[in-house]
C-alpha positions as CSV (number, residue, x, y, z in Angstrom):
1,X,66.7,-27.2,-7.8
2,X,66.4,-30.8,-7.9
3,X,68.4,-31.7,-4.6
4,X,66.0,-28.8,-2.8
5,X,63.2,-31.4,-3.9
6,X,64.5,-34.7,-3.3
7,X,65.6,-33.6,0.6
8,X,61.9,-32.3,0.5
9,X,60.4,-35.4,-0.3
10,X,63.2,-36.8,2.0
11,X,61.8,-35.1,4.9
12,X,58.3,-35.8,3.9
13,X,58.8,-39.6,4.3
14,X,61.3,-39.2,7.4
15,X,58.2,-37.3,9.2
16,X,56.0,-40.3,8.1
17,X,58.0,-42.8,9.2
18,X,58.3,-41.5,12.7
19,X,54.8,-41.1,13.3
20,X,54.0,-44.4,11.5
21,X,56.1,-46.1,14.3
22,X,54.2,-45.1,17.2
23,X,53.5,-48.1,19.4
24,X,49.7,-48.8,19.7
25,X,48.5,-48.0,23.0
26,X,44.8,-49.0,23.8
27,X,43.1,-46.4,25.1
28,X,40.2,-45.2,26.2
29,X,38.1,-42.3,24.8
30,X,39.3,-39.8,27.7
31,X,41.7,-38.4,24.6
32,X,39.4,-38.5,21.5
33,X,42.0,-36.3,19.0
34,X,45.7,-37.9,19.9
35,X,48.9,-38.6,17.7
36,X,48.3,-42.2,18.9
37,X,46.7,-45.2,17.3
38,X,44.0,-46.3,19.4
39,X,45.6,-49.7,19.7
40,X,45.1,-53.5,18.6
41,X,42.3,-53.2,21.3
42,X,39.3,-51.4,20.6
43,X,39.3,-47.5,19.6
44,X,36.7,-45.9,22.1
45,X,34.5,-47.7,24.2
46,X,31.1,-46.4,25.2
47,X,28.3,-47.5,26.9
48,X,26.0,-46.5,24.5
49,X,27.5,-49.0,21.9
50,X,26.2,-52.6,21.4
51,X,28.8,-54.7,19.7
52,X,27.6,-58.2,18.3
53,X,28.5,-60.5,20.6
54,X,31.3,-62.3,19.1
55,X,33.6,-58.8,18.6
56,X,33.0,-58.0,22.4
57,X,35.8,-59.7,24.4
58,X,38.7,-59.7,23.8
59,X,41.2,-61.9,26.3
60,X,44.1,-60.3,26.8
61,X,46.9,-61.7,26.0
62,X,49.4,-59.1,27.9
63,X,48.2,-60.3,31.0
64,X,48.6,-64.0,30.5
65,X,45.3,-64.8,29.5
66,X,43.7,-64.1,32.6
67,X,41.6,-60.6,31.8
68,X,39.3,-59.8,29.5
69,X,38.5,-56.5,27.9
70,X,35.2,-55.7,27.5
71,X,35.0,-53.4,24.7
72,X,31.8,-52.2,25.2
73,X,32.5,-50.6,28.4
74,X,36.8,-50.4,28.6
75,X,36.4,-53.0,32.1
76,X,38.4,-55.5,32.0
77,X,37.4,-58.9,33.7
78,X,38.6,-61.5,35.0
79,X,38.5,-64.4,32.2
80,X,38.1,-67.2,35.8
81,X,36.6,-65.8,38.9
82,X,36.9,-67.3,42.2
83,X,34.5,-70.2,42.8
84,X,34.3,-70.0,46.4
85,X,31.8,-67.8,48.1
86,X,32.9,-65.0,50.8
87,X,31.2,-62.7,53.0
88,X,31.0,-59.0,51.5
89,X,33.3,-57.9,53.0
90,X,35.9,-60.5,52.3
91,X,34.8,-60.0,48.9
92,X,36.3,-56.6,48.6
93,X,39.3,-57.8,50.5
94,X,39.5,-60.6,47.9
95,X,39.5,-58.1,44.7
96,X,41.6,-55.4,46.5
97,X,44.2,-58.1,47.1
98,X,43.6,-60.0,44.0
99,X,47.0,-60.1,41.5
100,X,46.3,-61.8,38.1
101,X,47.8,-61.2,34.5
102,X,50.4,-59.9,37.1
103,X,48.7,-56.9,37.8
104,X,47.2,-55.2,41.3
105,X,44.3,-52.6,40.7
106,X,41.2,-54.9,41.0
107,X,37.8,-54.4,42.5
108,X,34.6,-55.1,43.3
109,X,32.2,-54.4,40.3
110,X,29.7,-52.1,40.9
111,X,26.0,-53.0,40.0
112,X,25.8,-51.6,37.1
113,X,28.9,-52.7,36.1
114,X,28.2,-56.5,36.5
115,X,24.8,-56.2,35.0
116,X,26.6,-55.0,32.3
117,X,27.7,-58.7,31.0
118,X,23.6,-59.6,31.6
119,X,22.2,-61.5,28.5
120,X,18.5,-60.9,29.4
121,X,17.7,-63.3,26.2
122,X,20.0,-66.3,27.6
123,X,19.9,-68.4,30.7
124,X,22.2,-70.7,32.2
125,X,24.5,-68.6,32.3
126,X,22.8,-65.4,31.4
127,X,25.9,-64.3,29.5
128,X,25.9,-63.2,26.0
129,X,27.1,-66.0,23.2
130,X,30.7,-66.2,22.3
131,X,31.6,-64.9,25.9
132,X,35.1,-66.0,26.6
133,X,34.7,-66.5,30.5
134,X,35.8,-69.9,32.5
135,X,33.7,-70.7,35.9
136,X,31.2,-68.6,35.9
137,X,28.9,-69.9,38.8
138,X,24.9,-70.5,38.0
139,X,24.0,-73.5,40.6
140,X,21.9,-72.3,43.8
141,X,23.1,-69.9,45.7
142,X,24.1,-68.5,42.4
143,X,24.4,-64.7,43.1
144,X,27.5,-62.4,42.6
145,X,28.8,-59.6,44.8
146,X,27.9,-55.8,43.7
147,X,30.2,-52.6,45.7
148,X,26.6,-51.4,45.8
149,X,24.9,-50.7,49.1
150,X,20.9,-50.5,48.6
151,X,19.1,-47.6,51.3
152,X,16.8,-50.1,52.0
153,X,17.3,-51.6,55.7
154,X,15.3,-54.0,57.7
155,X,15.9,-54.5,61.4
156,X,19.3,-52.4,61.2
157,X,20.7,-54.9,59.2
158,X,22.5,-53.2,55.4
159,X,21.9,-54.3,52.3
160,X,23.9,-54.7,49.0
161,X,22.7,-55.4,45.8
162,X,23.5,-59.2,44.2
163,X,23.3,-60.5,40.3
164,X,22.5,-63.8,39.5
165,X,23.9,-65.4,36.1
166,X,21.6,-68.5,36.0
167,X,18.7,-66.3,34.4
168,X,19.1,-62.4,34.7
169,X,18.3,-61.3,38.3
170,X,19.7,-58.6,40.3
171,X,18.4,-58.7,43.9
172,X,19.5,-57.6,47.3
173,X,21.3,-59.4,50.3
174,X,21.9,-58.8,53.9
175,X,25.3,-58.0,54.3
176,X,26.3,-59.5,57.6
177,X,25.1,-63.5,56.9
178,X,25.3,-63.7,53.3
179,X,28.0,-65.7,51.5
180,X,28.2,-65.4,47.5
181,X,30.5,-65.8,44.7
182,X,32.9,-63.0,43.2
183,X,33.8,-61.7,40.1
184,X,37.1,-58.9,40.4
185,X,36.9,-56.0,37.4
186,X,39.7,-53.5,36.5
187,X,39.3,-50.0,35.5
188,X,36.4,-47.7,35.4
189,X,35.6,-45.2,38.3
190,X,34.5,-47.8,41.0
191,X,33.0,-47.0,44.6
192,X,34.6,-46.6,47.8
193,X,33.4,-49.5,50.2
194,X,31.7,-48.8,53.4
């Protein structure tokens, strides 16, 4: 009876050991009930969540220091955007082409998505305190490229919507004259450009 119980408990901790040495993946809240840890990252990111400012980046470390997870939203930034300005459509040619942390798969942010790193209480840069980013440009002209197109249009001409990080403006720009900086962002659904 007693070696029935011992290869019982035996099992019991065999079992626990294998699931205890899962690797921890980051994820993202796409599989809410998994087998996996969430990962040294962040559990489930959400835009409905505010996280004090000083537990919200994270720079990553797997990609040489050169992203940043946002772990409000799952995007990850880059930790040094470009400090030249481009046209808008050079802009998505830049990010499309972009390889840093040695990874492809960067884009042009969206609005929303670049307003997300707004600090409406902060100027100079508008950014929220503790934010780990390098170069962040807030001298005149000191507007970022959005993906997104505006319907407003004025003798024929298109335009896209800008954000500035010297106080918290979003505004538009004509498309086709326009130079501005730009800030390349991994993950999340994106656009397709025009």
């Amino acid at each position: 009876m007693k070696p029935k119980v011992l290869s019982a408990l035996g099992l019991i901790v065999m079992i626990w050991a294998m699931f205890s040495s899962v690797p921890a993946w980051a994820q993202t809240n796409r599989f809410p009930l998994t087998l996996y840890n969430p990962g040294p990252y962040y559990e489930y990111p959400s835009w409905d969540q505010t996280l004090p400012s000083n537990l919200r980046f994270i720079v990553l470390s797997n990609m040489n220091k050169e992203a940043v997870l946002d772990k409000e939203t799952g995007l990850v930034w880059e930790q040094s955007p470009s400090t030249s300005k481009k046209l808008w459509m050079e802009a998505h040619y830049s990010c499309n082409m972009l390889m840093k942390g040695g990874r492809f798969g960067w884009r042009l942010p969206t609005l929303q998505e670049l307003a997300s790193l707004l600090d409406p209480t902060k100027s100079n840069p508008a950014l929220p305190a503790f934010h780990p980013f390098n170069n962040v440009q807030f001298s005149s002209p000191f507007y970022y490229w959005t993906a997104t197109t505006s319907n407003i249009t004025l003798n024929e001409s298109t335009f896209i919507w800008i954000v500035s990080f010297a106080s918290p403006v979003l505004g538009l720009a004509d498309i086709s004259d326009q130079e501005y900086f730009v800030w390349c962002v991994r993950g999340g659904q994106g656009v397709n450009p025009q």
